[in-house]
C-alpha beads as a LAMMPS data file, in Angstrom:
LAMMPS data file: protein, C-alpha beads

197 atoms
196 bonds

1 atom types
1 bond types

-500.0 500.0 xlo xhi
-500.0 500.0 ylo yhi
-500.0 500.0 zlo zhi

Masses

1 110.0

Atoms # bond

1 1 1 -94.440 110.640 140.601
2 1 1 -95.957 113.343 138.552
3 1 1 -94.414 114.715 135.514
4 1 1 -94.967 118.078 134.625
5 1 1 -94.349 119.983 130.977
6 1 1 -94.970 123.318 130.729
7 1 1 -95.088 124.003 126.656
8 1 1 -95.014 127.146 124.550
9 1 1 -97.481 125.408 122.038
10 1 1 -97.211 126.615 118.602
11 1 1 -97.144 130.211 119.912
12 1 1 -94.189 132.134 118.655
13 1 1 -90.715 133.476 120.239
14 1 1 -92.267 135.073 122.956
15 1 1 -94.090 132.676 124.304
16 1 1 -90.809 130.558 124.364
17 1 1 -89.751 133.290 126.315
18 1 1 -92.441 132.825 128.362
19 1 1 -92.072 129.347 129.289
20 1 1 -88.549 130.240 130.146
21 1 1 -89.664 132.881 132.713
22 1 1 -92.380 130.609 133.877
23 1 1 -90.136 127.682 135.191
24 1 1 -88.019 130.775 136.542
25 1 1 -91.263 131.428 139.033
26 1 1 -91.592 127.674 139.200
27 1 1 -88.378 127.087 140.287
28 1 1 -88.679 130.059 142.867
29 1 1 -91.674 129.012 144.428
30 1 1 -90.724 125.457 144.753
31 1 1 -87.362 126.488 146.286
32 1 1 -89.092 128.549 149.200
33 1 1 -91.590 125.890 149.482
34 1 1 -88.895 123.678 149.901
35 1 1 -89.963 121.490 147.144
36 1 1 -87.872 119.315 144.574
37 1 1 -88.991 120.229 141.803
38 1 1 -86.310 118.863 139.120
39 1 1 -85.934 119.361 135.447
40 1 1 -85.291 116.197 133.077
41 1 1 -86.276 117.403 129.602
42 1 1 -86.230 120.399 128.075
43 1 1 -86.149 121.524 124.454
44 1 1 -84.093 124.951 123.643
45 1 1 -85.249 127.567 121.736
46 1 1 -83.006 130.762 120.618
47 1 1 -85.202 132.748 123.150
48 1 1 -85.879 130.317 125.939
49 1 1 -87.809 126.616 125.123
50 1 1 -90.668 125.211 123.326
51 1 1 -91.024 123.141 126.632
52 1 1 -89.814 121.800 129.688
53 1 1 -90.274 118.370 131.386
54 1 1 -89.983 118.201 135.525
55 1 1 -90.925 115.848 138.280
56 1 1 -91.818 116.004 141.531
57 1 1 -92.550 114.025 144.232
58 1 1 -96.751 113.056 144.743
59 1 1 -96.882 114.693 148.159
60 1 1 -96.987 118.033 146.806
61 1 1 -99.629 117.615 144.365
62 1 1 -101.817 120.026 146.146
63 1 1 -99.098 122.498 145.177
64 1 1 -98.703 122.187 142.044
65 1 1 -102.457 121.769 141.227
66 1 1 -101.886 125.572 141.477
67 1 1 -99.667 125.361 138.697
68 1 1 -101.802 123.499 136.072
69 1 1 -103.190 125.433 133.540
70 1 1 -102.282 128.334 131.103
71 1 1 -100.578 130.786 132.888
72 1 1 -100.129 134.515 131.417
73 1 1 -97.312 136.842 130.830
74 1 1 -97.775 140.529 129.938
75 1 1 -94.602 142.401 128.423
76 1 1 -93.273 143.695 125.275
77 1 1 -91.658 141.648 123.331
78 1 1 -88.020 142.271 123.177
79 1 1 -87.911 139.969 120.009
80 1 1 -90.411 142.156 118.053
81 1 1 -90.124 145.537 119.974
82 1 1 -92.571 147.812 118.005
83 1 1 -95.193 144.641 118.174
84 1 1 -98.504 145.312 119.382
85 1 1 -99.242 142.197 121.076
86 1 1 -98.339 142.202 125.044
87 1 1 -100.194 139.310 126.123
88 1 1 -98.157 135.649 125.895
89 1 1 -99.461 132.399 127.103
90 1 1 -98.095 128.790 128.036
91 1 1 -99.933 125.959 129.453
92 1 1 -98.421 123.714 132.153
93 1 1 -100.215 120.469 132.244
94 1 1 -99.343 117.195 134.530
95 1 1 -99.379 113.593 132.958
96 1 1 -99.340 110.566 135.783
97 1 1 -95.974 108.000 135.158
98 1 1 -97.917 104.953 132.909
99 1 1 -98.512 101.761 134.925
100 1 1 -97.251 99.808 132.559
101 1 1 -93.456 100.544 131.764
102 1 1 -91.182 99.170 129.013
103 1 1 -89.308 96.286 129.714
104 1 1 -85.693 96.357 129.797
105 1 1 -84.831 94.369 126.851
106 1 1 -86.595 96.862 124.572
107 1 1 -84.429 99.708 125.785
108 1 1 -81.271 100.149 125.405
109 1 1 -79.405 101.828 128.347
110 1 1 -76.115 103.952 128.518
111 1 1 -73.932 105.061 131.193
112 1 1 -72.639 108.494 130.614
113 1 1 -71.196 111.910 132.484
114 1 1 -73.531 114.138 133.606
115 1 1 -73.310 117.648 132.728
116 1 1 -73.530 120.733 134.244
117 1 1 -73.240 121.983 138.169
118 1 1 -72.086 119.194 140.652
119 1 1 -68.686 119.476 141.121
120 1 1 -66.438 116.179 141.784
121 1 1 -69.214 113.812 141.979
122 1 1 -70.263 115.360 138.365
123 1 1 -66.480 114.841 137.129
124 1 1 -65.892 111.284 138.365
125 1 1 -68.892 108.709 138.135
126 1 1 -71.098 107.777 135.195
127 1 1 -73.919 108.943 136.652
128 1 1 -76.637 109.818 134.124
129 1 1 -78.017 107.715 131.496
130 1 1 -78.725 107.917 128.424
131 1 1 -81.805 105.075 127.121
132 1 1 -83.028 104.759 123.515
133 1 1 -86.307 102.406 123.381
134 1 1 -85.253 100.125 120.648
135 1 1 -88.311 99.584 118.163
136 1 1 -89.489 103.331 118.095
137 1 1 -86.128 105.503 118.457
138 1 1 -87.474 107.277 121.127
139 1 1 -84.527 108.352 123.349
140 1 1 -83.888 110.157 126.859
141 1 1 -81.160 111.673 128.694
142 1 1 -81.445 111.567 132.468
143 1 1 -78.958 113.197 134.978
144 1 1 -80.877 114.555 137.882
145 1 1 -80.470 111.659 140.039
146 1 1 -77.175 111.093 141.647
147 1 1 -77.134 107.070 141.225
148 1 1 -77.382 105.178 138.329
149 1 1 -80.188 103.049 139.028
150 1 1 -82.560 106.404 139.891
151 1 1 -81.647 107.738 136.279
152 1 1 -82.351 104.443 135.030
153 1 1 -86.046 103.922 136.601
154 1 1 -86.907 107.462 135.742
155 1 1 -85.598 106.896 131.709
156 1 1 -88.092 104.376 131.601
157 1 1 -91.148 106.495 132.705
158 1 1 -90.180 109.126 130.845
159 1 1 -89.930 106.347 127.413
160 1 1 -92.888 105.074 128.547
161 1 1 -94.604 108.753 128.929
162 1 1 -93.438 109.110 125.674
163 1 1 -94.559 105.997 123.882
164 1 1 -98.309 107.002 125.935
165 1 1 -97.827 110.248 124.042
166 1 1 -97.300 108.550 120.514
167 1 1 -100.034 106.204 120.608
168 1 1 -102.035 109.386 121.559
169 1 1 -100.477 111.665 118.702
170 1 1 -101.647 108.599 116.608
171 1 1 -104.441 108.045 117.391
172 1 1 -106.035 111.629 117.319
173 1 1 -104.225 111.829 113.595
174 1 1 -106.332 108.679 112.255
175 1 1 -109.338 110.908 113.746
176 1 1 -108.533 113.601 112.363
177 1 1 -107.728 112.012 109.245
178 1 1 -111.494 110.734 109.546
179 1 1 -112.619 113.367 109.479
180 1 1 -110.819 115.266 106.543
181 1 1 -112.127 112.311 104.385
182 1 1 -115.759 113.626 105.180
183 1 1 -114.445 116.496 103.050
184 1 1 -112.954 114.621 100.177
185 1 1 -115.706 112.557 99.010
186 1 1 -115.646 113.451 95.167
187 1 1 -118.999 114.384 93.621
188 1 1 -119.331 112.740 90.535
189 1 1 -117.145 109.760 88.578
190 1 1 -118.899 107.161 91.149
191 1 1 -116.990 104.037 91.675
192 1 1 -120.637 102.135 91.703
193 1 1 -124.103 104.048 91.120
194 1 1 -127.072 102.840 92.423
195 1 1 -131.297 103.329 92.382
196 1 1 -133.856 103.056 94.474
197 1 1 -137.242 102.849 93.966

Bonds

1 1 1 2
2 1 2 3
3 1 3 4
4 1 4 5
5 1 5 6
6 1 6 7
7 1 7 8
8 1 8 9
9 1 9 10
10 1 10 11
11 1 11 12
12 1 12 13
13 1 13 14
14 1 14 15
15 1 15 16
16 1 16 17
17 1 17 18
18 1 18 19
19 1 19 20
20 1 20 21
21 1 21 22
22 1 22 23
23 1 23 24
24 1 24 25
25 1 25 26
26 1 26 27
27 1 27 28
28 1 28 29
29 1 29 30
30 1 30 31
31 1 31 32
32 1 32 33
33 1 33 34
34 1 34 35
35 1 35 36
36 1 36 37
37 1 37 38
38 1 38 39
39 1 39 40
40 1 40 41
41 1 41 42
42 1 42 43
43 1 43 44
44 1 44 45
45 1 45 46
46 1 46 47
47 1 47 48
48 1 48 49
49 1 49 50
50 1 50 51
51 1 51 52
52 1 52 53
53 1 53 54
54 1 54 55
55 1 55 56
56 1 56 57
57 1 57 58
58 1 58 59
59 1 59 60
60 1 60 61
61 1 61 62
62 1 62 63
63 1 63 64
64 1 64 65
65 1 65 66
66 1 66 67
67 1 67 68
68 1 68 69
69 1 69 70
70 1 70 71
71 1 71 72
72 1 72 73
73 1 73 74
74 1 74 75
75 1 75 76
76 1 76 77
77 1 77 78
78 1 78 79
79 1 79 80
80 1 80 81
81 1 81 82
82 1 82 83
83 1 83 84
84 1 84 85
85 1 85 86
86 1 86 87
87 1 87 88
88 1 88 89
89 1 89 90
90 1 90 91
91 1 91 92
92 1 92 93
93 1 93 94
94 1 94 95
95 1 95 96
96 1 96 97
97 1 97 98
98 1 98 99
99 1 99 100
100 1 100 101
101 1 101 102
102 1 102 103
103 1 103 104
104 1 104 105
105 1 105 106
106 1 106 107
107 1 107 108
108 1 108 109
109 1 109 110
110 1 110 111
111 1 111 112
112 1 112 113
113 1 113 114
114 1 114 115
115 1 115 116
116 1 116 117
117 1 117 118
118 1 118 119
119 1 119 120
120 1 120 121
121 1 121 122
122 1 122 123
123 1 123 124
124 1 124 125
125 1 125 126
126 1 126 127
127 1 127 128
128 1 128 129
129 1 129 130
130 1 130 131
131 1 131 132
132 1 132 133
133 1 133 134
134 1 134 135
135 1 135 136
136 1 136 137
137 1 137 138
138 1 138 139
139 1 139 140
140 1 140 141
141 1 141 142
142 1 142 143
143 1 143 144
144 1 144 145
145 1 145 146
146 1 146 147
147 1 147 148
148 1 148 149
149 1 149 150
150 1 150 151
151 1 151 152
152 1 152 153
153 1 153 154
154 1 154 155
155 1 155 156
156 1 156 157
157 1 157 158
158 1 158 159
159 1 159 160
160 1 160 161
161 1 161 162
162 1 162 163
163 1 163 164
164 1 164 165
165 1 165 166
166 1 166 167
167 1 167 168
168 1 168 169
169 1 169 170
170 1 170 171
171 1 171 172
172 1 172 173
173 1 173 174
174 1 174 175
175 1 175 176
176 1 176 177
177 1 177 178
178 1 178 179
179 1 179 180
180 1 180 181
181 1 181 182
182 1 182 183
183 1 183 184
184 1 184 185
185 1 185 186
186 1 186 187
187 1 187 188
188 1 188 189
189 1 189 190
190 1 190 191
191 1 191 192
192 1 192 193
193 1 193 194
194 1 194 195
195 1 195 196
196 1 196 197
């Protein structure tokens, strides 16, 4: 099942903004397409979100190929109005569920209400889940499903995404660390000198 993010970066209020109108288009197309194209992450912003986290299902990966990439907005900001910039820019990128997911005993799982739009079934059954991976802290809230054991399975890809994602972020920060060392060698008080003839 692919997971999608679309993410404002580091770019600044607008292009929060942007990601916000972005899954607004996404969410549009997919309707008419009549694809389900669900939300199950998204981090708020005061203007919109620093990014968004949907799935889909894998027969409509020729659609959303369309989708990958950095996509562009063009309008004045209404945060800064008398900025000179009209040009704002998010990248939507897809990232394949990890074979390999957590086991069960490492997470620990809670039923919960969902939230939002539903009506009765919303109000009456604990629904959504709420899973925090034990040895990391990484936790997830899932509530698109309607049963239990759907918002279960998908709190584990989306721990295990995550987990994928911190080994990454690690990884590339002992590089980069690596690297920065080239840059701190001092020149001079040597630890050991030698000389060659």
């Amino acid at each position: 099942m692919p997971i999608v993010q679309i993410s404002a970066a580091l770019g600044p209020a607008e292009c929060e903004l942007a990601v916000k109108y972005t899954l607004q288009e996404i969410q549009k197309e997919a309707k008419k397409q009549k694809i389900q194209l669900e939300v199950i992450e998204s981090n708020t912003s005061v203007h919109g979100y620093s990014s968004v986290i949907c799935h889909l299902d894998d027969i409509h990966q020729n659609w959303l190929n369309s989708w990958l990439g950095t996509i562009q907005w063009t309008f004045q900001s209404p945060v800064r109005p008398h900025h000179k910039h009209k040009n704002w820019f998010v990248g939507i990128s897809q990232f394949q569920t990890p074979q390999q997911l957590p086991a069960d005993d490492t997470i620990v799982f809670q039923a919960c209400r969902a939230s939002g739009a539903g009506g009765q079934h919303v109000n009456t059954t604990d629904s959504a889940i709420h899973a925090t991976h034990m040895s990391t802290g990484i936790s997830v809230k899932v509530m698109s499903e309607r049963s239990q054991h759907a918002n279960k399975r998908l709190a584990k890809e989306l721990i295990a995404l995550k987990l994928q994602q911190l080994i990454e972020n690690q990884q590339a920060d002992h590089k980069q660390a690596q690297h920065l060392q080239h840059a701190l060698i001092e020149r001079g008080n040597p630890v050991k000198a030698f000389k060659r003839n």
